[in-house]
SESEPA-234243 format. One record per residue (C-alpha): x, y, z. Coordinates in Angstrom, 2 decimals. Layout:
SESEPA-234243
<site><px>X</px><py>Y</py><pz>Z</pz></site>
...
//
This chain:
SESEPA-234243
<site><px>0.00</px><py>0.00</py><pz>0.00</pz></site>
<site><px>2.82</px><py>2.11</py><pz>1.14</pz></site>
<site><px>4.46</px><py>1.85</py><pz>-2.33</pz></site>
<site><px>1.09</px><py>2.41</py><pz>-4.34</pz></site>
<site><px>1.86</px><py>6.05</py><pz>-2.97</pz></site>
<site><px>5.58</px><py>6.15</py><pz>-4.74</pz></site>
<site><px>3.39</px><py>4.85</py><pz>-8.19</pz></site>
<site><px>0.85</px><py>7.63</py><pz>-8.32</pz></site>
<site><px>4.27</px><py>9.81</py><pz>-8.51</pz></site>
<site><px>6.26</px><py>7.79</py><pz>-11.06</pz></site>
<site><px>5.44</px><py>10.22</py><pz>-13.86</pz></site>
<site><px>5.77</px><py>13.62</py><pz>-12.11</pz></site>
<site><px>8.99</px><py>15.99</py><pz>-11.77</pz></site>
<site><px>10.45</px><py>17.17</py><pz>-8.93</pz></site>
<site><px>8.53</px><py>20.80</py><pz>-9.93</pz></site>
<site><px>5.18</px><py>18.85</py><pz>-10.08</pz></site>
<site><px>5.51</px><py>17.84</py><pz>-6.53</pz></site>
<site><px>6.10</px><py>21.22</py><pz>-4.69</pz></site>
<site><px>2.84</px><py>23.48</py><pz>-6.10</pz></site>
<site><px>0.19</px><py>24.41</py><pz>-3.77</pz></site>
<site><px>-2.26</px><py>25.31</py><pz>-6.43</pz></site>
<site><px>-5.29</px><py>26.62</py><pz>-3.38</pz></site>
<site><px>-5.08</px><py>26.73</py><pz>0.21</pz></site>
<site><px>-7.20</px><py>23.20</py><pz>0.27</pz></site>
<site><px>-4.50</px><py>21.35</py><pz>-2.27</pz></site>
<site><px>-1.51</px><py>19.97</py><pz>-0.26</pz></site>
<site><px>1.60</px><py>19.68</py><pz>-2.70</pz></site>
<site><px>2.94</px><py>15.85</py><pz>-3.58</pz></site>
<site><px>5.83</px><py>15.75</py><pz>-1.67</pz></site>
<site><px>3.52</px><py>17.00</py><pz>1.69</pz></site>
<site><px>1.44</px><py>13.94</py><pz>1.59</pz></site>
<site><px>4.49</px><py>11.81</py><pz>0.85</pz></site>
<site><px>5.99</px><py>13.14</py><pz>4.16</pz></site>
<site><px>2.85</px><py>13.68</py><pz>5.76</pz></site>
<site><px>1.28</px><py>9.62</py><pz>5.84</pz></site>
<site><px>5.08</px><py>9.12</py><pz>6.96</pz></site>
<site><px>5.19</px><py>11.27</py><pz>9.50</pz></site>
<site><px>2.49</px><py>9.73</py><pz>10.46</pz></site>
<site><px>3.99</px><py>6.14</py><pz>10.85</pz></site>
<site><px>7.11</px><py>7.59</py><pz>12.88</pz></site>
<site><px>4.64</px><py>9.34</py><pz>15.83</pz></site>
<site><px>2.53</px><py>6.89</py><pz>16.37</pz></site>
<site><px>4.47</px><py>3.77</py><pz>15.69</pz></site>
<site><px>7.76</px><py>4.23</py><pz>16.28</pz></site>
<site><px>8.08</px><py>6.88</py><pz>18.70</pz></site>
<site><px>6.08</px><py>4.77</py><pz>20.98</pz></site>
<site><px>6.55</px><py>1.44</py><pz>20.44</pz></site>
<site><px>10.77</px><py>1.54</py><pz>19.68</pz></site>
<site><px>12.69</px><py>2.05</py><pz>23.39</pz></site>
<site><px>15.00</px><py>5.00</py><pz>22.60</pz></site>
<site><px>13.75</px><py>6.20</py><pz>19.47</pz></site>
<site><px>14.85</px><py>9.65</py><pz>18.68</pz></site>
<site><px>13.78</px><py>11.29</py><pz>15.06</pz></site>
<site><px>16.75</px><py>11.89</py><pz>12.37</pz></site>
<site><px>14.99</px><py>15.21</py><pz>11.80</pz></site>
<site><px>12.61</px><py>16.41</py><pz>14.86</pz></site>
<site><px>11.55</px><py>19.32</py><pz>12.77</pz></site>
<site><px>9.79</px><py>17.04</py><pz>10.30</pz></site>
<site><px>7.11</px><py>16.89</py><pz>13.35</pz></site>
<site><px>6.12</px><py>20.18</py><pz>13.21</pz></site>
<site><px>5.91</px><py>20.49</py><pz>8.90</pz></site>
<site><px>4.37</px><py>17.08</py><pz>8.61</pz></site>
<site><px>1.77</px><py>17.40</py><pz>11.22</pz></site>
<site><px>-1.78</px><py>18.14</py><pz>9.99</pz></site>
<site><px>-4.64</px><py>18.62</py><pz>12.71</pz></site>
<site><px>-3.23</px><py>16.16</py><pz>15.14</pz></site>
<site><px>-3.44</px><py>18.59</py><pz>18.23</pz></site>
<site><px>-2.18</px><py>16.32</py><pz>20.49</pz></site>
<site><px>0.93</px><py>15.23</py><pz>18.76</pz></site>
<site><px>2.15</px><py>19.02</py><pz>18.64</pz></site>
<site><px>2.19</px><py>22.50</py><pz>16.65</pz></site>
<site><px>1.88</px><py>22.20</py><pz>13.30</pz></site>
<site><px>2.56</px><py>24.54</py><pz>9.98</pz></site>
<site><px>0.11</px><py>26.57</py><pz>8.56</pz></site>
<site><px>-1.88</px><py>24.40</py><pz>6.02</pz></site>
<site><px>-2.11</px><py>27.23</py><pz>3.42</pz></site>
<site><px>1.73</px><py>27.99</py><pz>3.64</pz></site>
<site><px>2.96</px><py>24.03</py><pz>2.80</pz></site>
<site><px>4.01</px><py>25.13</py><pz>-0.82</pz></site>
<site><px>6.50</px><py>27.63</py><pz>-0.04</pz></site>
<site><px>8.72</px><py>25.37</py><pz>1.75</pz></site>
<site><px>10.98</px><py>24.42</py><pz>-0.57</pz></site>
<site><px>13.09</px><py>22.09</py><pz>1.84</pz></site>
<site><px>13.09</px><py>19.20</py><pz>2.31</pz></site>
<site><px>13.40</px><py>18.42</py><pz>-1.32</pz></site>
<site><px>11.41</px><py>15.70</py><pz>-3.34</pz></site>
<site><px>14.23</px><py>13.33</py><pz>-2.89</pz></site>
<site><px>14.69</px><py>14.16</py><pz>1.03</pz></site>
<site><px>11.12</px><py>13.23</py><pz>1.30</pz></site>
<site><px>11.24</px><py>9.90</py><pz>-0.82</pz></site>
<site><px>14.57</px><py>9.13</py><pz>1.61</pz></site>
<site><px>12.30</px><py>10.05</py><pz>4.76</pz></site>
<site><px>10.09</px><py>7.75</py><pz>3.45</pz></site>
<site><px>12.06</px><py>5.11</py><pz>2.89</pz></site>
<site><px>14.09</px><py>5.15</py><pz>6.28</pz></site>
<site><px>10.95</px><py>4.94</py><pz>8.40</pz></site>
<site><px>9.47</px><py>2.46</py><pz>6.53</pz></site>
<site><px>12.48</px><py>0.46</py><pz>7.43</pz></site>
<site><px>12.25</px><py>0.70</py><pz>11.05</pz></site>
<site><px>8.72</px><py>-0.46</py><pz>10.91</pz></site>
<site><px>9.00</px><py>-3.45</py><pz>9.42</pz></site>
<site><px>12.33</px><py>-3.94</py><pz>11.83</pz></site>
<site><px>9.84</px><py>-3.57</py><pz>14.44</pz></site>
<site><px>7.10</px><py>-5.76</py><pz>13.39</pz></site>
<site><px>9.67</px><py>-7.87</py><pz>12.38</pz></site>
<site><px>11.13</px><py>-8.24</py><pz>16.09</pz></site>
<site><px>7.89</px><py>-7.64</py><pz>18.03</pz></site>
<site><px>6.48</px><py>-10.55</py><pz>20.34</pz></site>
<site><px>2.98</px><py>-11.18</py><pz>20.55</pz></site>
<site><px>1.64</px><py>-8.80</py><pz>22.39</pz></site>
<site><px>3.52</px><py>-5.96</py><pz>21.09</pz></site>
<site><px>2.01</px><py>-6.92</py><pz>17.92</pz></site>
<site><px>-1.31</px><py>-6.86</py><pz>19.01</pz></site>
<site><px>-1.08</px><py>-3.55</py><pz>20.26</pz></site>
<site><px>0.83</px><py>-2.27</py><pz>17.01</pz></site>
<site><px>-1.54</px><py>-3.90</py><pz>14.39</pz></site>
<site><px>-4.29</px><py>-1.64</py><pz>14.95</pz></site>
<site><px>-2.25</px><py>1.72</py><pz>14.51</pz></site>
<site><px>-0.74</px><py>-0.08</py><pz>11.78</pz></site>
<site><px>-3.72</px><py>-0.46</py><pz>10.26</pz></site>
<site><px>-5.16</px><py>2.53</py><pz>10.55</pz></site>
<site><px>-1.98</px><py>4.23</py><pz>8.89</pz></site>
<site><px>-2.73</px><py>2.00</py><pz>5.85</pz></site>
<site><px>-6.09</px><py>3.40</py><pz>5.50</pz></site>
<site><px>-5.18</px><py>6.81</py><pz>6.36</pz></site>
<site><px>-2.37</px><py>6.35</py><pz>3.50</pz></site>
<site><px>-5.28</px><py>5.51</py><pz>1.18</pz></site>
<site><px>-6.90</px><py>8.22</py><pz>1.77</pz></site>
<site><px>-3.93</px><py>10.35</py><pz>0.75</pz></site>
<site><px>-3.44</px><py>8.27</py><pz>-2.21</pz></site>
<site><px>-7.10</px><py>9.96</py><pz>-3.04</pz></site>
<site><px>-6.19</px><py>13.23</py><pz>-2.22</pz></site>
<site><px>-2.53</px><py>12.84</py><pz>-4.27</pz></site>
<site><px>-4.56</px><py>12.26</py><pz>-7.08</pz></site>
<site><px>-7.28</px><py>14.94</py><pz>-6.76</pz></site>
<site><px>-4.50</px><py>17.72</py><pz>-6.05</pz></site>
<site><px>-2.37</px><py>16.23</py><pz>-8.63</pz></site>
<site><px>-5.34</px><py>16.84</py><pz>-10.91</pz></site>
<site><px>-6.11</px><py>20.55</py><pz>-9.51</pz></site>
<site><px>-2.28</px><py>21.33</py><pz>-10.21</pz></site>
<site><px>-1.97</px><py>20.38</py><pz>-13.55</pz></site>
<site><px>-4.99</px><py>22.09</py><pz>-14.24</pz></site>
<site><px>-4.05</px><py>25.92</py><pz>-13.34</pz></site>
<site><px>-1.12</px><py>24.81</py><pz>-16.48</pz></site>
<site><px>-2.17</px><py>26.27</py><pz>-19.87</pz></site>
<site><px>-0.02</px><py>23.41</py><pz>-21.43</pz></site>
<site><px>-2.77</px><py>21.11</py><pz>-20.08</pz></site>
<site><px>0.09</px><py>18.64</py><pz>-19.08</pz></site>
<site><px>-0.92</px><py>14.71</py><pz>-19.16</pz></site>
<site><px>-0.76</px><py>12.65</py><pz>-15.97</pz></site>
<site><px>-1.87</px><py>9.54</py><pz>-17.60</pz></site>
<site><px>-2.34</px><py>8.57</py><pz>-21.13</pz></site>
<site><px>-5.35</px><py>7.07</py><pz>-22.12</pz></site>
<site><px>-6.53</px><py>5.67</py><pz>-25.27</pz></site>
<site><px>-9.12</px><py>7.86</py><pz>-26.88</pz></site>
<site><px>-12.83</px><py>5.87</py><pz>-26.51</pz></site>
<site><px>-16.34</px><py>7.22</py><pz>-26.41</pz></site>
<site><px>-18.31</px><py>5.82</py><pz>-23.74</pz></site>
<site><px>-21.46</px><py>3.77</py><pz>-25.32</pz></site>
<site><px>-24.99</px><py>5.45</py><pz>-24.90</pz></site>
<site><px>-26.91</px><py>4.85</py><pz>-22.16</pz></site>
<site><px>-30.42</px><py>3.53</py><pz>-21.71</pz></site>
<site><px>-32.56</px><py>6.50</py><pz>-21.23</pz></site>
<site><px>-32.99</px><py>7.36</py><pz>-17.05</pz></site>
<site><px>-35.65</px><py>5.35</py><pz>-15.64</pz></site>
<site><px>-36.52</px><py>4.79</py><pz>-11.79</pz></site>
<site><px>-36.58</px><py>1.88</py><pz>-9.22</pz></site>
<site><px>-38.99</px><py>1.87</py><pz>-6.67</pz></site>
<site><px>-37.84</px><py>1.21</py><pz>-3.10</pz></site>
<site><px>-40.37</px><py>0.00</py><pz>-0.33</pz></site>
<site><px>-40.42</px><py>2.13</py><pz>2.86</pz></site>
<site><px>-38.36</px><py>-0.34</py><pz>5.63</pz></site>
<site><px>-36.06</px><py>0.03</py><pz>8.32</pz></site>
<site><px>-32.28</px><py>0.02</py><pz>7.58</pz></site>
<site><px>-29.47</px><py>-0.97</py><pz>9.96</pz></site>
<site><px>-26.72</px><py>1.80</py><pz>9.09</pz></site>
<site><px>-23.23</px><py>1.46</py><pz>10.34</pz></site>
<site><px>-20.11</px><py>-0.56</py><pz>10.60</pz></site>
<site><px>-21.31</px><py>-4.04</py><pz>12.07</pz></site>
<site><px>-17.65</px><py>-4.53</py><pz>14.23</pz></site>
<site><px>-16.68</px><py>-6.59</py><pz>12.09</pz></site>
<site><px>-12.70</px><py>-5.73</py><pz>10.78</pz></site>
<site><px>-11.49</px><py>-1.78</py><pz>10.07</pz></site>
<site><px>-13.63</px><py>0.90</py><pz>10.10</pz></site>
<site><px>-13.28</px><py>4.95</py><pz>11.09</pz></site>
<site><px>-15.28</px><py>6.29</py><pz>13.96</pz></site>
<site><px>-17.87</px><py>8.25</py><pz>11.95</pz></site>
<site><px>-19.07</px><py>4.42</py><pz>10.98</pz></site>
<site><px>-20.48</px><py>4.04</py><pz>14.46</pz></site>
<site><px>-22.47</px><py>3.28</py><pz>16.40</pz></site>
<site><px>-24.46</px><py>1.12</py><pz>14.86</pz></site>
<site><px>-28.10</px><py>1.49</py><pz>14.62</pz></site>
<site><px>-31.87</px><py>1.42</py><pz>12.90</pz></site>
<site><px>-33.26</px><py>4.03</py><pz>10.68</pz></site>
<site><px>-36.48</px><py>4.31</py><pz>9.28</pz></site>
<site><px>-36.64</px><py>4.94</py><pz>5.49</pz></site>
<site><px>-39.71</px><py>5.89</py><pz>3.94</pz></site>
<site><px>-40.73</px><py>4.98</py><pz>0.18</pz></site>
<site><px>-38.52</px><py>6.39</py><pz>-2.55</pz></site>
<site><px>-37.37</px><py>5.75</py><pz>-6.23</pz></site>
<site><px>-34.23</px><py>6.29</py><pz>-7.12</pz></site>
<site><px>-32.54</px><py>7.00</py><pz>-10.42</pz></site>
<site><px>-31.26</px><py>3.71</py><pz>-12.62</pz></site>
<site><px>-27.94</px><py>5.37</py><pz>-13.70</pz></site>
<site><px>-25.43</px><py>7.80</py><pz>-12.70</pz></site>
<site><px>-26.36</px><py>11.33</py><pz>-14.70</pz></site>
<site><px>-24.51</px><py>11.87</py><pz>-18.05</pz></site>
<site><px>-22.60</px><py>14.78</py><pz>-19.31</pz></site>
<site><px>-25.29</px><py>15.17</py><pz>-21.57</pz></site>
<site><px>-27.85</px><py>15.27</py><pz>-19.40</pz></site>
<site><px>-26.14</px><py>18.15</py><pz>-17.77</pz></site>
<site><px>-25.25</px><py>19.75</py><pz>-20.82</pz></site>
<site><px>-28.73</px><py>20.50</py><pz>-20.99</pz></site>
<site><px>-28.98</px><py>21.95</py><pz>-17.68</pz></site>
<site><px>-26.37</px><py>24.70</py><pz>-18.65</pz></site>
<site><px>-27.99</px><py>25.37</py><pz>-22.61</pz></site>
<site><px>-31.75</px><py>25.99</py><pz>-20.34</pz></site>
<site><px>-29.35</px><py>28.87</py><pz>-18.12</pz></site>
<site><px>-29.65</px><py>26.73</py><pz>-15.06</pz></site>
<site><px>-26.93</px><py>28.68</py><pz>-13.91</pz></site>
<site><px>-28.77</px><py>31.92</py><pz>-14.69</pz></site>
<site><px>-31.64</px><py>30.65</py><pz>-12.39</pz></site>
<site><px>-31.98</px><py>31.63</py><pz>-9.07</pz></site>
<site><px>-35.20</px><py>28.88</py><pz>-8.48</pz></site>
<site><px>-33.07</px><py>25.88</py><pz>-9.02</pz></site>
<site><px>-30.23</px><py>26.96</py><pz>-6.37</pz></site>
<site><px>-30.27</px><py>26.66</py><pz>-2.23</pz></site>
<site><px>-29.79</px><py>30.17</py><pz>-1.19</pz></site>
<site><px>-25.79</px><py>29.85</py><pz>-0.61</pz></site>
<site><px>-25.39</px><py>28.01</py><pz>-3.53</pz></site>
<site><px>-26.94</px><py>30.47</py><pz>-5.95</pz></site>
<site><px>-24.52</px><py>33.20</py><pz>-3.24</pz></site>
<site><px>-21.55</px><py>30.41</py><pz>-4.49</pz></site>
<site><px>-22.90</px><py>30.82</py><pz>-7.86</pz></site>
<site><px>-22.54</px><py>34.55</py><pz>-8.31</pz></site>
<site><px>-19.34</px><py>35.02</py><pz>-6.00</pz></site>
<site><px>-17.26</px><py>32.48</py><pz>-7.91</pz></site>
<site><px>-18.55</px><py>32.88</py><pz>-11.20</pz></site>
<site><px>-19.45</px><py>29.14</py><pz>-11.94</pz></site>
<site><px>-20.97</px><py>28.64</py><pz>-15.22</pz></site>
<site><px>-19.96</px><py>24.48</py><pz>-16.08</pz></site>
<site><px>-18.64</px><py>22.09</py><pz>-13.54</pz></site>
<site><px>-15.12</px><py>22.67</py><pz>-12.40</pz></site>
<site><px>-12.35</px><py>21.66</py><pz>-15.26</pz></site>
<site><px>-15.03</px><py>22.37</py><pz>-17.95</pz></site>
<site><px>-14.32</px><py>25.33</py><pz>-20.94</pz></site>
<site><px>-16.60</px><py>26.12</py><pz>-23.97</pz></site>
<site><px>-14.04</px><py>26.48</py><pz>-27.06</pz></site>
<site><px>-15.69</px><py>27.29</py><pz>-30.05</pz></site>
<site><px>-19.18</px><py>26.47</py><pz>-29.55</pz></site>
<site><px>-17.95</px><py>22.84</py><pz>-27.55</pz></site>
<site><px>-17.50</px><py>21.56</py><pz>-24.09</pz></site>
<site><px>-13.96</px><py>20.55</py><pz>-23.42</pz></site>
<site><px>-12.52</px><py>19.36</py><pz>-19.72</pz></site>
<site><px>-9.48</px><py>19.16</py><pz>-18.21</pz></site>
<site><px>-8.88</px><py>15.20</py><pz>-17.05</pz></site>
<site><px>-5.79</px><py>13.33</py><pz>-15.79</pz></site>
<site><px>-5.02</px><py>12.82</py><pz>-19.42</pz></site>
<site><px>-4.84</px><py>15.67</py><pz>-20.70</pz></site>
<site><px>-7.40</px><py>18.32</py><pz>-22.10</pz></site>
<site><px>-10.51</px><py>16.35</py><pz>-24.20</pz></site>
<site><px>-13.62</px><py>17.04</py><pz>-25.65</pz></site>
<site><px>-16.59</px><py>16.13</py><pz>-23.03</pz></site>
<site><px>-18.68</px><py>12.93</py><pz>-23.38</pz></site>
<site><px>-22.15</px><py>13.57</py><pz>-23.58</pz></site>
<site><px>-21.90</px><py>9.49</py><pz>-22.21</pz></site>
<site><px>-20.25</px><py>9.76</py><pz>-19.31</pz></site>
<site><px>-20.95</px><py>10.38</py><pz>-16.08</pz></site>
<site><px>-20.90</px><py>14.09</py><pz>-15.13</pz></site>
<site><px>-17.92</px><py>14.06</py><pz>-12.22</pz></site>
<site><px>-16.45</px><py>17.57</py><pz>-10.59</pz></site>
<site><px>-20.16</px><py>19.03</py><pz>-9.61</pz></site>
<site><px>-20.43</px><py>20.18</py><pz>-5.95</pz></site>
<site><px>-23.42</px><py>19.48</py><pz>-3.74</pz></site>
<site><px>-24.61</px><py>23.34</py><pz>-4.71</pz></site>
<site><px>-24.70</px><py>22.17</py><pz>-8.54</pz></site>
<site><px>-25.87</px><py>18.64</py><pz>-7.77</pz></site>
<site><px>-28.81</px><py>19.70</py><pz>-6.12</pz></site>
<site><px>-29.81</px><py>22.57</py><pz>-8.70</pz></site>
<site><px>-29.74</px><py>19.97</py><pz>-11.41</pz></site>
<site><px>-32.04</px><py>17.66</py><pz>-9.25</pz></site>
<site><px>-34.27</px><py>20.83</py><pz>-8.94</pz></site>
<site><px>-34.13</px><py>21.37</py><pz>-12.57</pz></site>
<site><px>-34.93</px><py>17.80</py><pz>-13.80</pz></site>
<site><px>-37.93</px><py>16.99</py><pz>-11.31</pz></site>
<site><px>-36.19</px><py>15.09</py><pz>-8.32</pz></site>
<site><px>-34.00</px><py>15.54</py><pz>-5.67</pz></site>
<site><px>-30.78</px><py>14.30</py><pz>-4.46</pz></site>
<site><px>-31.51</px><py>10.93</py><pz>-2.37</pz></site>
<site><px>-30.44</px><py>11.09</py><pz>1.61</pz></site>
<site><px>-27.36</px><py>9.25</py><pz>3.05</pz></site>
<site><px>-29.97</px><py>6.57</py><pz>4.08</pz></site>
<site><px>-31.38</px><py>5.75</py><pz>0.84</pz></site>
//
């Protein structure tokens, strides 16, 4: 898992890896230190007798929101710090992963018990930086005029859909929640019953055509399709298309992790926020379902 991080990089330069491209983007080589540093404070500086960090400093740039485990940098400052480099980070990486499996390698029994858990939770923790790397990566690229490629892909067009129809769902009582069975993060739990009334939901994920239609009826032009602070977003932020979309000459075009394409009216429409979500429910007759259903 650890090294599924190092792949998402493969293809990137050392430049790539240091933009912050908005305060809510971390640059690559943060969350390559960051889901490190996270390994060395709660694994190794607790569980190895003597263990002192190569560089203590890395606790206080590496540190999220972890208020207990110390001060931390200012989130919207990590891409002016320039040191440590790309490769200091990959080496950072590298050494603590070392010492962990030293340690698991060593541990009796019962340290292991106590260890798997954190180690298992840095594992999922890494994954969800591995989502992140990939979303930021994306947000990067895209401020670039060049339109640089992360990933070629071949060129396909994605086979029309069946028009939208709806399945009916009965009105019962759901058991939401984790069930304690292996990992899960606390928001899972506790466990318990909901009622869910009656509901249909929709048969297929919308299409890019489907939304395409929303913007050509000015569904961005009108107020009675937006929550209050979304139609506020609306105006503030000048949205007119989902983020990474650009009208050039008459046609939709996005920006995707392969480079800059023409939109497929058969895809499904990715990059709206709950705001634009929920207008285009509005606009087509429905609503957006609950967590629930």
């Amino acid at each position: 898992m650890r090294d599924f991080s190092k792949l998402l990089t493969r293809d990137l330069e050392a430049e790539d890896c240091v933009v912050q491209s908005m305060p809510d983007v971390s640059p690559t080589k943060w969350h390559l230190a960051h889901t490190t540093w996270f390994f060395e404070t709660f694994v190794l500086k607790k569980f190895v007798a003597g263990y002192v960090s190569a560089i203590p400093e890395y606790a206080f740039l590496f540190n999220s929101y972890y208020n207990a485990a110390g001060t931390m940098h200012r989130r919207d400052l990590r891409g002016l710090i320039s040191r440590p480099t790309v490769a200091e980070s990959f080496r950072y990486r590298e050494g603590v992963d070392r010492q962990i499996e030293d340690l698991v390698a060593s541990a009796s029994e019962e340290l292991l018990d106590e260890v798997e858990p954190i180690i298992t939770l840095g594992i999922h923790h890494e994954q969800q930086h591995q989502e992140l790397l990939a979303t930021d990566i994306k947000h990067v690229f895209a401020q670039n005029p060049l339109h640089p490629i992360f990933r070629k892909r071949a060129e396909e067009k994605a086979e029309p859909l069946p028009p939208m129809t709806f399945v009916d769902f009965e009105e019962t009582i759901a058991t939401i929640g984790h069930d304690g069975r292996d990992f899960s993060y606390d928001n899972e739990e506790p466990r318990h019953r909901a009622l869910v009334p009656s509901f249909s939901l929709g048969s297929r994920p919308v299409t890019c055509g489907e939304y395409q239609r929303f913007i050509e009826a000015d569904g961005y032009q009108r107020p009675e399709f937006w929550l209050s602070l979304g139609w506020m977003t609306v105006n503030e932020q000048r949205w007119e298309a989902p983020l990474y979309w650009e009208k050039r000459d008459g046609a939709w075009w996005h920006f995707t992790l392969s480079g800059f394409r023409p939109v497929d009216e058969n895809e499904p429409v990715t990059h709206v926020s709950y705001f634009e979500a929920d207008a285009f429910a509005n606009f087509s007759g429905a609503r957006l379902p609950t967590e629930f259903e």
